[in-house]
C-alpha positions as CSV (number, residue, x, y, z in Angstrom):
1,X,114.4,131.9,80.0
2,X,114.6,129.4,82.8
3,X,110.7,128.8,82.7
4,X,111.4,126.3,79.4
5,X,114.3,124.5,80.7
6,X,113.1,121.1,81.7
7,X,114.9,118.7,84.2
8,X,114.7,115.6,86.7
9,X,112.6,116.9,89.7
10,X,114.5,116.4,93.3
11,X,111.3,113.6,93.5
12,X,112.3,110.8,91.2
13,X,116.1,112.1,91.6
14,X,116.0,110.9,95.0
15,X,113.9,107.9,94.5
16,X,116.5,106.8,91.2
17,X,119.6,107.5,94.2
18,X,117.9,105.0,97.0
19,X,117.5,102.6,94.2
20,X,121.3,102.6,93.0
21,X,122.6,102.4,96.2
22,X,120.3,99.4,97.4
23,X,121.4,97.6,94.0
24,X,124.8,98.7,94.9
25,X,124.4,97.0,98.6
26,X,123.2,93.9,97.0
27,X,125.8,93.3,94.6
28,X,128.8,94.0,97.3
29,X,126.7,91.7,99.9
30,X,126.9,88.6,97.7
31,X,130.2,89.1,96.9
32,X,131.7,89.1,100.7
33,X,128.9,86.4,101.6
34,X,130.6,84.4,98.5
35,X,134.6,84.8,99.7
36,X,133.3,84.3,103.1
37,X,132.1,80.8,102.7
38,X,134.5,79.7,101.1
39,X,137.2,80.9,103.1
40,X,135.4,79.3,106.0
41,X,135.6,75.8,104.4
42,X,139.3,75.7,103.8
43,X,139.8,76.8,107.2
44,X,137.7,73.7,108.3
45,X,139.8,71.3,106.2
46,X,142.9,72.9,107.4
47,X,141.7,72.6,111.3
48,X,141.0,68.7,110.7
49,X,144.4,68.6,108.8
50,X,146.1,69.9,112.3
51,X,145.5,66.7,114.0
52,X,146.1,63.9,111.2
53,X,149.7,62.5,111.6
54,X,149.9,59.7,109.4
55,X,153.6,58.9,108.1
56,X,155.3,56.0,106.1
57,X,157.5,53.9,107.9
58,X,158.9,51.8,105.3
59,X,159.4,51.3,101.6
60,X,159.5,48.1,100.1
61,X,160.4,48.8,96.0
62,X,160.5,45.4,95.3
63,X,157.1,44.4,96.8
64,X,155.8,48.0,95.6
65,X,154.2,48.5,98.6
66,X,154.4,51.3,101.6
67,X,154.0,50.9,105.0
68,X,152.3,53.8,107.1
69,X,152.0,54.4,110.4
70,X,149.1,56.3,112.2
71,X,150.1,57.9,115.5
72,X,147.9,57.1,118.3
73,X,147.2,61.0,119.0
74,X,145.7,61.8,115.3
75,X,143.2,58.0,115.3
76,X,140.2,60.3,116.4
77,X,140.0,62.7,113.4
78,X,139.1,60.2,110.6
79,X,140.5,60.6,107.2
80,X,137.9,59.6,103.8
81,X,141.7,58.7,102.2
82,X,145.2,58.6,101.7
83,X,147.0,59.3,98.8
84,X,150.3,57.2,98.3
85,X,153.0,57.6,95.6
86,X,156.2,55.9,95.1
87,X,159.4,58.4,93.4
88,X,158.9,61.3,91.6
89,X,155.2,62.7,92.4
90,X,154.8,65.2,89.7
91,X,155.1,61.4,86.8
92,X,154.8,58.7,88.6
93,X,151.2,57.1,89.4
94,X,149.5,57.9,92.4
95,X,147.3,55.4,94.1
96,X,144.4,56.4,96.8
97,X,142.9,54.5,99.1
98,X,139.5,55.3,100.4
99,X,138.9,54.9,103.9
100,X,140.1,56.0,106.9
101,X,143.8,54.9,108.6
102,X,143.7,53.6,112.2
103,X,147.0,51.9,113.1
104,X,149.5,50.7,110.8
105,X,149.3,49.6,107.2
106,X,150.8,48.4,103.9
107,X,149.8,49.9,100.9
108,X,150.5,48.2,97.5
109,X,151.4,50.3,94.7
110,X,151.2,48.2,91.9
111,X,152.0,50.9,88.7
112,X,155.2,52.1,90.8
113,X,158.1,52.2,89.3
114,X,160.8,49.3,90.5
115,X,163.5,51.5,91.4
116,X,161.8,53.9,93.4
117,X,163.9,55.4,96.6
118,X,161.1,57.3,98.0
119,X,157.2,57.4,99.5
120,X,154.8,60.5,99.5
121,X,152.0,59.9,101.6
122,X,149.1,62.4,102.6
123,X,145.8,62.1,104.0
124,X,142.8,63.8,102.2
125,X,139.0,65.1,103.5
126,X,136.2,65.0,101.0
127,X,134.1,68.1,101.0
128,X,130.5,67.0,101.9
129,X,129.1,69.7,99.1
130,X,131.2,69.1,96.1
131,X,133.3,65.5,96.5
132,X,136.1,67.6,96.0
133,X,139.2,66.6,98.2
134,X,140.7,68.4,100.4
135,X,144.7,67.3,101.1
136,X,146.4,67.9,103.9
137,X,150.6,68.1,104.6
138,X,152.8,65.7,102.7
139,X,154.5,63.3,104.6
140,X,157.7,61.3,102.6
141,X,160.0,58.3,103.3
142,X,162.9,58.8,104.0
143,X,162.5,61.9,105.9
């Protein structure tokens, strides 16, 4: 009875095993290689950001412009931008200005709304790869 039973022989079951659990290797490897690298760039973006202390000084509603301050300590990170908003930041238009911050600075807002009481300023990195920026804390006047 057992001499007509046909099966896989221990062989090519072995051989079919090895492949699986190379594919399986593969598969998991480019995943953690993939979360890895990215993981590794924020951290980059968020280690520049520690040193960047750039923070408005003044608001001028009338003028729509922003004055903003770069602390001494920070002027050897550079920043590729700032982004500056007058009032509410979720509606109200943002402007950015490309190019890095050294001392202080007035930034015109021109779309800002009159009767704005308060400035949002932060300080962005562009990612080299993508273009995509990278923002770093808020800072807002009044404090």
């Amino acid at each position: 009875m057992l001499k007509n039973k046909k099966g896989v022989s221990e062989a090519v079951m072995t051989v079919i095993m090895i492949v699986l659990i190379l594919v399986a290797i593969g598969v998991i490897w480019l995943v953690v290689q993939g979360v890895l690298s990215r993981g590794s760039s924020t951290a980059d973006y968020s280690t520049k950001c520690l040193g960047i202390a750039i923070v408005p000084t003044a608001l001028d509603p009338t003028a729509k412009t922003v004055s903003i301050e770069r602390e001494a300590t920070s002027v050897s990170t550079p920043v590729d931008g700032i982004e500056v908003t007058l009032g509410d930041t979720n509606t109200n238009p943002k402007v950015v200005r490309e190019g890095d911050i050294v001392a202080s600075t007035k930034v015109p807002v021109p779309n800002a709304p009159i009767n704005s009481i308060q400035a949002t300023v932060r300080a962005y990195f562009n990612d080299t790869k993508t273009g995509e920026a990278h923002y770093c804390n808020i800072a807002v006047y009044p404090q």
